[in-house]
Backbone bond lengths (Angstrom), bond angles and torsions (degrees), N, CA, C in turn:
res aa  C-N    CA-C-N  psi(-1)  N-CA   C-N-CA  omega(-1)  CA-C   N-CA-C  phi
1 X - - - 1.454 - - 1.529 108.90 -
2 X 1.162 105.63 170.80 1.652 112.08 159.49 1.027 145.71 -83.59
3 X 1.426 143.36 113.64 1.636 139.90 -145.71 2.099 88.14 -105.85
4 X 1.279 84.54 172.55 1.562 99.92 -176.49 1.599 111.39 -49.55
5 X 1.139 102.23 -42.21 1.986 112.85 -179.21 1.668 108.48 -59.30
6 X 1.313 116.85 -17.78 1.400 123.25 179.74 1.591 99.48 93.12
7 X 1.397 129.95 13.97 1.125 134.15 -151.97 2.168 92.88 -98.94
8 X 1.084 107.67 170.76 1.397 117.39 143.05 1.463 145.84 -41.26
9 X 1.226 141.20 118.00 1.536 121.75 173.23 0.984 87.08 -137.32
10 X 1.554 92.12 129.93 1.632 112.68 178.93 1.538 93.69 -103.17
11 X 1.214 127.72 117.51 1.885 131.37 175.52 1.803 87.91 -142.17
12 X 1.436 101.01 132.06 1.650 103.89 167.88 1.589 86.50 -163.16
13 X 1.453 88.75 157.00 1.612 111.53 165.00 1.598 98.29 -179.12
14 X 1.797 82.33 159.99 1.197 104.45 -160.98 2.017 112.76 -102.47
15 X 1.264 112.96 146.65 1.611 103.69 -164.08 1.959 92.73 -137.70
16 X 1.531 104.63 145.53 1.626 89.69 -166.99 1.867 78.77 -104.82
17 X 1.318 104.74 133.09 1.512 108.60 157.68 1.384 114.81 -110.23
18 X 1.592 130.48 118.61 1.282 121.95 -161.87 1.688 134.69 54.89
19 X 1.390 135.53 -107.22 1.466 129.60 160.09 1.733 88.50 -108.35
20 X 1.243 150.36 16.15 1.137 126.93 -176.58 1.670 107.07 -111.70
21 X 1.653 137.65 144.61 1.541 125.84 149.79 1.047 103.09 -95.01
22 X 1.931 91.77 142.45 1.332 87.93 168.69 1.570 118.51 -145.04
23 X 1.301 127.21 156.29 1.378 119.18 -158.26 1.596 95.03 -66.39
24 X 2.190 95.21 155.34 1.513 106.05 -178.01 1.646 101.13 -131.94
25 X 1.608 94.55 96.19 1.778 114.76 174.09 0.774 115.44 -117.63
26 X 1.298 131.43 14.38 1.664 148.39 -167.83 2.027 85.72 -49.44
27 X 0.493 116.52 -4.46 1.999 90.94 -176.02 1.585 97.85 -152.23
28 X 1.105 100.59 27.78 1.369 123.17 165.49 1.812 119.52 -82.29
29 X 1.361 153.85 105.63 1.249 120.99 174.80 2.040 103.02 -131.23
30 X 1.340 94.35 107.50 1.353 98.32 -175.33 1.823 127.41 -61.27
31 X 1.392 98.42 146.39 1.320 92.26 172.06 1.946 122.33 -44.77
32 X 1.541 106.44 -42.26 1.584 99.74 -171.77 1.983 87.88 -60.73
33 X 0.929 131.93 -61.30 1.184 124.16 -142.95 1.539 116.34 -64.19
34 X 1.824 116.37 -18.63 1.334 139.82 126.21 1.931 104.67 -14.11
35 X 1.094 83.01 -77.65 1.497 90.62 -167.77 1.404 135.94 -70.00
36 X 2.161 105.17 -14.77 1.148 121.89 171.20 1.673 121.21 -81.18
37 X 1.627 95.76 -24.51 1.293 102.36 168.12 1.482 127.02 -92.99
38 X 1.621 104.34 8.03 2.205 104.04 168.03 1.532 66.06 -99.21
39 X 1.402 155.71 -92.83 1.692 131.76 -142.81 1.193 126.21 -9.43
40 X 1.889 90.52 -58.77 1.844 91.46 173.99 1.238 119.18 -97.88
41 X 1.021 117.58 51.93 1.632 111.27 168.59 1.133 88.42 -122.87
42 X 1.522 125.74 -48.47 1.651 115.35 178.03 1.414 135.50 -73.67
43 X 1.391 101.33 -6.72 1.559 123.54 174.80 1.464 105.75 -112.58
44 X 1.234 124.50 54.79 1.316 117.25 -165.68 1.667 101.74 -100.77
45 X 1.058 123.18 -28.74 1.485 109.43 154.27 1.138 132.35 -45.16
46 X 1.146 126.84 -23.85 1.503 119.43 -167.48 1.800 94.87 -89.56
47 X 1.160 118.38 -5.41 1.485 94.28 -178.43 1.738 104.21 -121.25
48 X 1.365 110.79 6.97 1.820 121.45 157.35 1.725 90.50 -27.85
49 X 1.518 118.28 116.84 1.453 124.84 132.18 1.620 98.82 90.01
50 X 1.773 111.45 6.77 1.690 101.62 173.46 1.294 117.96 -88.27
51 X 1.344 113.85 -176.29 1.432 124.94 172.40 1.788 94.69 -109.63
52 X 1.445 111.14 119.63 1.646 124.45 -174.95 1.370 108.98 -123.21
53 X 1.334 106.07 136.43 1.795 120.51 168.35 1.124 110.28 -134.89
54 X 1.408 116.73 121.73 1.306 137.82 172.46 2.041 115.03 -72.12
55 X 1.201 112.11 138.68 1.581 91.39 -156.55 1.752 86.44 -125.28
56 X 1.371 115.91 174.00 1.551 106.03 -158.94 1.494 137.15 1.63
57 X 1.278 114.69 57.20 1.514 134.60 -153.41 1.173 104.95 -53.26
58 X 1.710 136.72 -55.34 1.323 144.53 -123.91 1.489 102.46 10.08
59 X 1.607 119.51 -120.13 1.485 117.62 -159.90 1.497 97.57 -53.58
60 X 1.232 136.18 -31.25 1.526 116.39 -179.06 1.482 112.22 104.67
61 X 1.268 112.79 -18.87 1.570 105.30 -174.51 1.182 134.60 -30.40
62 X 1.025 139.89 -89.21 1.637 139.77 133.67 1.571 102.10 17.43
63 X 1.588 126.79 -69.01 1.227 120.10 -176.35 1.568 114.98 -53.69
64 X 1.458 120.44 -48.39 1.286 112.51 174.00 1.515 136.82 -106.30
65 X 1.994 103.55 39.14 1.031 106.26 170.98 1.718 80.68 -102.72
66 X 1.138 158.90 -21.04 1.325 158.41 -118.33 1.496 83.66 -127.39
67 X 1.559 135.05 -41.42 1.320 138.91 -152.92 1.787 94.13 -80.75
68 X 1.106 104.42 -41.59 2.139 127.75 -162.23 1.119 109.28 -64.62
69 X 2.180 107.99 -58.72 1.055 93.43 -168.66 1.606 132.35 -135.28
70 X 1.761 102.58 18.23 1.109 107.50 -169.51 2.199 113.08 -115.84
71 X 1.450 102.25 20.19 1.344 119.31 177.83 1.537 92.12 41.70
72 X 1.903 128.12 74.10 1.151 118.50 136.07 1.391 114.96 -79.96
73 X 1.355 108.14 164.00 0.960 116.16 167.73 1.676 141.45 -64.02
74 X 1.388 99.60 -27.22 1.145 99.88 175.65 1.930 95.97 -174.22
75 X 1.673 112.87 132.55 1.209 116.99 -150.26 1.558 85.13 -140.20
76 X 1.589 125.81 122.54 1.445 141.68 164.69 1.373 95.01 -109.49
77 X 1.389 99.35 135.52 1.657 124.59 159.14 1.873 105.67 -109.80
78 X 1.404 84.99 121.44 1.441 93.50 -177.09 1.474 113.20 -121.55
79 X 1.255 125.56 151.88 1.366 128.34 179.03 1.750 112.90 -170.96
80 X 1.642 123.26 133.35 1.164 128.39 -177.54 1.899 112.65 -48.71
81 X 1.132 122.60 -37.88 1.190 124.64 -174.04 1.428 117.81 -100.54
82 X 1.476 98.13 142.30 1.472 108.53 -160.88 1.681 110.49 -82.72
83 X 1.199 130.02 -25.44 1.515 141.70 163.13 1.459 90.55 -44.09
84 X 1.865 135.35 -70.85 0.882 120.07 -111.16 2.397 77.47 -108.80
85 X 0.812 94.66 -3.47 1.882 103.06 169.74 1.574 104.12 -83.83
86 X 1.317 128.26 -80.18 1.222 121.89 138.06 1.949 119.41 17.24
87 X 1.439 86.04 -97.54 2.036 82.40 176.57 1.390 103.83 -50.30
88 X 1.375 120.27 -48.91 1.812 99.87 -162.79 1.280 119.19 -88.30
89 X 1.623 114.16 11.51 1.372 104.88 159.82 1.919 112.67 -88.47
90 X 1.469 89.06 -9.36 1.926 92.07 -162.33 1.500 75.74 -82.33
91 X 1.657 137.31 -29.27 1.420 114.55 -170.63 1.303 116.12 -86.34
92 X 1.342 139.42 -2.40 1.323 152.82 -157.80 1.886 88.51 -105.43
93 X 1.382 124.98 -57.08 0.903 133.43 -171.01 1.838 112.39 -57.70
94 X 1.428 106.15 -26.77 1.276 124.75 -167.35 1.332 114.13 -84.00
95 X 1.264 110.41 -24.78 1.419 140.15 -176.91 1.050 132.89 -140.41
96 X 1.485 133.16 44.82 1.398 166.44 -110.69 1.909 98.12 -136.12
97 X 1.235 103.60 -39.03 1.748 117.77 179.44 1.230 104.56 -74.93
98 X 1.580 129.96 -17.07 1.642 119.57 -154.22 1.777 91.10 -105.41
99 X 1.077 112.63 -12.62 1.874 118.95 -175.21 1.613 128.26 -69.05
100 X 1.661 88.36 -24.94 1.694 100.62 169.44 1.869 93.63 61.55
101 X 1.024 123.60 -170.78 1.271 139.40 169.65 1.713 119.45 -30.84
102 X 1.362 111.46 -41.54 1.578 94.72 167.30 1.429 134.46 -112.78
103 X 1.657 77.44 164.83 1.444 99.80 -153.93 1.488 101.72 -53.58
104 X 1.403 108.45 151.36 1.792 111.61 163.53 1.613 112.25 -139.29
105 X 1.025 101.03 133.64 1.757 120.29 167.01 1.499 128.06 -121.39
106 X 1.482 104.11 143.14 1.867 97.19 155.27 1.365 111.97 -88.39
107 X 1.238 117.26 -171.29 1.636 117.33 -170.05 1.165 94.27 -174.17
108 X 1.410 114.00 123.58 1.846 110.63 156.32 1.767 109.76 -97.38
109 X 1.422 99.30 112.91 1.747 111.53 157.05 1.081 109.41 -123.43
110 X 1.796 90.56 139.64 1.774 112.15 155.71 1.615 103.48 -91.87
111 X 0.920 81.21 118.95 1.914 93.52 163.05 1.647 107.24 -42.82
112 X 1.343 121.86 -52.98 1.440 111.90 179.02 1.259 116.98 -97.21
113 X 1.625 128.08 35.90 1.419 135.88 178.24 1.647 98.31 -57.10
114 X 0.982 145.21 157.93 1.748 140.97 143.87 1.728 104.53 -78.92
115 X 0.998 119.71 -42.28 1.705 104.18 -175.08 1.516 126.91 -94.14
116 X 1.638 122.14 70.31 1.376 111.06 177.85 1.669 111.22 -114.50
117 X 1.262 107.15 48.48 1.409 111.28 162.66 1.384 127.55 -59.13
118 X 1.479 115.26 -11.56 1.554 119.87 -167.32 1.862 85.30 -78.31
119 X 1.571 111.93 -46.81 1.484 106.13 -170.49 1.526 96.47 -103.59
120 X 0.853 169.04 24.49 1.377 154.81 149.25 1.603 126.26 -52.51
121 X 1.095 112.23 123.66 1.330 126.76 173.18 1.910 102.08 65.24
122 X 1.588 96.93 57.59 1.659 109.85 -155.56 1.756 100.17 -128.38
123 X 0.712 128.98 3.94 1.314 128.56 -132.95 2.097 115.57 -137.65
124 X 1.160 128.74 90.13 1.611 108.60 -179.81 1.645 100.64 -60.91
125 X 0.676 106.87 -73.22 1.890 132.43 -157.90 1.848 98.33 -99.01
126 X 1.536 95.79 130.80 1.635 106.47 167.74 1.576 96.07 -131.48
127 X 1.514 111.80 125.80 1.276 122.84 170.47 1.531 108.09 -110.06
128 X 1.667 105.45 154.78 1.232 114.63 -167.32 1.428 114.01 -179.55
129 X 1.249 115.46 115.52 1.573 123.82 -177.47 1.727 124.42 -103.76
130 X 1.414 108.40 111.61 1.554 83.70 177.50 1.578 120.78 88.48
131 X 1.366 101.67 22.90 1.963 103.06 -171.76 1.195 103.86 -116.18
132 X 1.204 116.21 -1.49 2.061 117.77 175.40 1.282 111.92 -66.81
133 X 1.338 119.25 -6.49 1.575 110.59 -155.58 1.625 124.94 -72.39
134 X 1.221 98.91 -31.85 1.312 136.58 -163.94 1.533 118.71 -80.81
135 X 1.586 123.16 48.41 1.411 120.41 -174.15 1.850 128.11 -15.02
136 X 1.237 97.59 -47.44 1.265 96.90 172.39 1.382 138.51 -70.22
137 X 1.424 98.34 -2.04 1.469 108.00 -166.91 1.727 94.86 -114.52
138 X 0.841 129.82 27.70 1.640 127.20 -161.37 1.621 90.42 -97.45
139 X 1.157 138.80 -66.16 1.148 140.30 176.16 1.748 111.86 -24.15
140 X 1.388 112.19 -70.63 1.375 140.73 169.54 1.149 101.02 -38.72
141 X 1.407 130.75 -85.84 1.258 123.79 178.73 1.987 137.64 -42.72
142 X 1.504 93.59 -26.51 1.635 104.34 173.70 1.526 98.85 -87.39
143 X 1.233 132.80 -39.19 1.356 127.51 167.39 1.622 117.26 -29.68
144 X 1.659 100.00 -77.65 1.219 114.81 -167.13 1.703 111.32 -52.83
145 X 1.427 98.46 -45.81 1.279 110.60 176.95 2.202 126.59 -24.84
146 X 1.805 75.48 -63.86 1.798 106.82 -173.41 1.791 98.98 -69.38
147 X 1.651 111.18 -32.11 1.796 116.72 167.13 1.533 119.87 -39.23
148 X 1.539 84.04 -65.55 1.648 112.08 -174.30 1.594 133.34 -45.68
149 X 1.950 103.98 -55.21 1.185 101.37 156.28 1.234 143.83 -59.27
150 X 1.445 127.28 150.45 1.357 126.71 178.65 1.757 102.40 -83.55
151 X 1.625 90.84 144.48 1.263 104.26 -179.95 1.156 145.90 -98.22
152 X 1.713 87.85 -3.48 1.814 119.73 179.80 1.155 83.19 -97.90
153 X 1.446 171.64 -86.69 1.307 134.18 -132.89 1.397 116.44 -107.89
154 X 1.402 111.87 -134.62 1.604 117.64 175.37 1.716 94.61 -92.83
155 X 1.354 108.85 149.02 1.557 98.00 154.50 1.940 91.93 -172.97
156 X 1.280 96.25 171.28 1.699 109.64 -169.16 1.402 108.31 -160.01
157 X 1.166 118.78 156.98 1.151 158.41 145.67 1.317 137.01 -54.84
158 X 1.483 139.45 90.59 0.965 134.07 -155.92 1.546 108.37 -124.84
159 X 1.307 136.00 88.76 1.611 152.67 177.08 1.441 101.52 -85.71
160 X 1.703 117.43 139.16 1.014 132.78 -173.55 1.692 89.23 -121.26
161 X 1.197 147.77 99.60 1.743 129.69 176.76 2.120 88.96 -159.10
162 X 1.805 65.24 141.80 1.472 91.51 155.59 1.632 138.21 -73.80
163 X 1.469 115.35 145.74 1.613 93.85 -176.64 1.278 119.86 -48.20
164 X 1.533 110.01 -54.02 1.373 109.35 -166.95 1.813 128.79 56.61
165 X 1.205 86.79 47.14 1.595 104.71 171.97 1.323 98.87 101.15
166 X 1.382 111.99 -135.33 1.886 116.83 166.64 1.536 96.08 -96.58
167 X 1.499 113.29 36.39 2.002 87.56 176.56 1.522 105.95 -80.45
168 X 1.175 108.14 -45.73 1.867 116.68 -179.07 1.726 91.50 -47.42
169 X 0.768 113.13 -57.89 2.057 110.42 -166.26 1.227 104.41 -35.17
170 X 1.389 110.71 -61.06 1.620 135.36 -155.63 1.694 100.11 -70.37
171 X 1.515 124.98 -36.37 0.697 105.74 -151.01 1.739 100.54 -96.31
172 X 1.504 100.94 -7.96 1.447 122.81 -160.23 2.072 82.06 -79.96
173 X 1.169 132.64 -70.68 1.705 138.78 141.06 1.030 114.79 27.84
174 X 1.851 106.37 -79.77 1.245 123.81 179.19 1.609 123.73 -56.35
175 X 1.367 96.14 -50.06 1.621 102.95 166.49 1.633 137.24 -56.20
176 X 1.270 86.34 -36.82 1.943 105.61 159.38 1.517 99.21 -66.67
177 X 0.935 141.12 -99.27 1.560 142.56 164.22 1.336 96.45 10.27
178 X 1.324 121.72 -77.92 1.794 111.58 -166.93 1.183 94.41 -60.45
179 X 1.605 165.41 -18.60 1.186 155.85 -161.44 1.793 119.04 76.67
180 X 1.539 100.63 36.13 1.447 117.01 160.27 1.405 97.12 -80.03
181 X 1.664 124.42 154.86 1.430 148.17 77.40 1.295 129.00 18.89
182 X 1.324 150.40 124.64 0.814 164.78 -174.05 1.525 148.79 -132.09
183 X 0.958 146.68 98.19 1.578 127.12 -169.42 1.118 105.96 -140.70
184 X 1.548 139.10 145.15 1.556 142.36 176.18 1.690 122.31 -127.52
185 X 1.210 94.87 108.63 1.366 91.94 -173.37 1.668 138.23 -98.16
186 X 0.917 155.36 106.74 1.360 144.40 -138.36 1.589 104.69 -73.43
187 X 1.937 96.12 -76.67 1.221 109.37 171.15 1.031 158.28 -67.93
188 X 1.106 122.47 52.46 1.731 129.18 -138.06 1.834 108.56 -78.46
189 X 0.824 94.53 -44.21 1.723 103.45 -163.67 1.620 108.23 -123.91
190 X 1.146 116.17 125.59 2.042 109.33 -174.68 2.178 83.26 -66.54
191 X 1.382 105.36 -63.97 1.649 83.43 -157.36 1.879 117.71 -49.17
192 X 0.896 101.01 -42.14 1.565 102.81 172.77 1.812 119.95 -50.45
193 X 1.522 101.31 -35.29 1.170 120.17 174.81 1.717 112.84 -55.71
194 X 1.645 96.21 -52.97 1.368 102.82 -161.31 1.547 98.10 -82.88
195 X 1.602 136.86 -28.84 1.581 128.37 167.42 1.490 106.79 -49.94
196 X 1.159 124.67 -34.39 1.611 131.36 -149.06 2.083 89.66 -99.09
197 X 1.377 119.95 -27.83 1.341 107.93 178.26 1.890 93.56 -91.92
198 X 0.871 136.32 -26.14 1.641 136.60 167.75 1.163 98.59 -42.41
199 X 1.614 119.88 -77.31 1.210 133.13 -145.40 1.816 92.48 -67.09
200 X 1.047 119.36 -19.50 1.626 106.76 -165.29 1.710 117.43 -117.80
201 X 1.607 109.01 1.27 1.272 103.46 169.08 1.493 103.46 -156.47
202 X 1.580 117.10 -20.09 1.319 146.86 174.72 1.742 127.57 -35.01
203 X 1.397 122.65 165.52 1.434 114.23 138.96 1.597 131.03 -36.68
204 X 1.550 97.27 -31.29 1.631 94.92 -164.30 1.210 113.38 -74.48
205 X 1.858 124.69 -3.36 1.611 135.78 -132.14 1.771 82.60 -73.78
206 X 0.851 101.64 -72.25 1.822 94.76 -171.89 1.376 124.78 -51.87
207 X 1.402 131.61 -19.19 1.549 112.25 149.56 1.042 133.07 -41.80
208 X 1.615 105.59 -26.22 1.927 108.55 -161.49 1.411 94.83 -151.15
209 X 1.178 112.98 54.91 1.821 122.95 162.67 1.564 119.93 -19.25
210 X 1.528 103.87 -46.80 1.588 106.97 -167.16 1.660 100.77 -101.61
211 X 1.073 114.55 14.62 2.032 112.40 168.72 1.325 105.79 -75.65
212 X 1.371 82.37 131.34 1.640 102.27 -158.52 2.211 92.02 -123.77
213 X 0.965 133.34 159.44 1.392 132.38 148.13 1.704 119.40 -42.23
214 X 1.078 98.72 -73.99 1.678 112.09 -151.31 1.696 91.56 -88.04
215 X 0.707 121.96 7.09 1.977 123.06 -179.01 1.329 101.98 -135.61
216 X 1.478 121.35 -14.66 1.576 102.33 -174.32 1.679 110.76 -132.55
217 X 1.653 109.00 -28.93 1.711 98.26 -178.63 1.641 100.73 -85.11
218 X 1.260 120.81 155.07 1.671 118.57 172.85 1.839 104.73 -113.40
219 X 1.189 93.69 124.42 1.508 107.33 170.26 1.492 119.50 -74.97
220 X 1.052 105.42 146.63 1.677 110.32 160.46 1.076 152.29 -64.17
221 X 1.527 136.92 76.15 1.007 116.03 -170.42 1.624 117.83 -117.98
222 X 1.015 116.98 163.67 1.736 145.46 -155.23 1.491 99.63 -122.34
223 X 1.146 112.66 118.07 1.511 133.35 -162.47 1.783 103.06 -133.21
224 X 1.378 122.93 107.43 1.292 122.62 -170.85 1.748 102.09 -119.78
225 X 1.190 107.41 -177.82 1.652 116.40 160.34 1.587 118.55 -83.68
């Protein structure tokens, strides 16, 4: 996350819920997910009238800028840990008037659960910021992914993440392997563009000393069937 200096904080630990661990960032809110939630506010047409799941949510943002203001139809915030399902149902509940017509939920998923038939093949749009990181979980995550979408219409995948070494590569690999779709985009947005040329040669350089490319801007990618 980000500390007051604009710097990095690296804080993680691990919590076993049932046979699964799972990371504890619950008060964590990352820069990509910053950035996944101006995507959908400016792309808010494309999710008019879908069925949306938010995928390692923690605070959820992204999930309930998508819930506020773009009349989907129906918007799950999902996340492995039960603290951090918990808060975003007490925040959904808190703000229940701002949703207009759709529906909103929390949801606890493990990416490598075996039984998600209740949501399988349920889904237009899966949003998600920042979940490549995690080598071990790359499998899990392209799984759930290819689960999630519906298979009778159009639907996609929309990841906001940084390379972060070769993890984005590997994980981009893995997803080809399951027989996903793919696309990576650099430039997505001029304002995002122009924070990310600040932060790296800019006025902005001293807010965020340690912004780096491949560890700190998150690219776009488009994840299909």
């Amino acid at each position: 996350m980000i500390g007051t200096d604009g710097q990095w904080v690296h804080r993680e630990s691990w919590i076993k819920v049932g046979s699964y661990w799972v990371l504890d960032i619950m008060f964590s809110n990352w820069p990509s997910e910053d950035v996944l939630a101006h995507y959908c506010l400016t792309h808010r047409d494309i999710f008019r009238s879908k069925k949306v799941i938010e995928l390692g949510s923690g605070y959820g943002l992204a999930g309930f800028v998508i819930a506020s203001v773009t009349e989907a139809s129906e918007v799950v915030i999902s996340d492995g840990n039960p603290l951090v399902v918990d808060y975003t149902q007490g925040n959904i509940e808190a703000n229940s008037g701002a949703f207009g017509n759709t529906a909103v939920k929390s949801m606890m998923l493990h990416w490598n659960q075996e039984d998600i038939s209740s949501v399988a093949d349920n889904f237009d749009i899966i949003v998600a910021s920042d979940c490549t990181f995690f080598k071990d979980f790359h499998r899990d995550l392209a799984r759930i992914v290819k689960h999630l979408l519906s298979k009778t219409k159009s639907s996609e995948a929309i990841f906001l993440s940084p390379k972060r070494g070769n993890s984005l590569d590997l994980f981009l690999e893995v997803a080809e392997e399951n027989g996903l779709h793919i696309s990576v985009t650099e430039n997505y947005d001029k304002e995002v563009w122009k924070c990310h040329e600040g932060f790296l040669n800019g006025a902005d350089r001293d807010s965020w000393p340690s912004y780096e490319t491949g560890h700190s801007y998150p690219l776009l990618i488009r994840i299909t069937l």
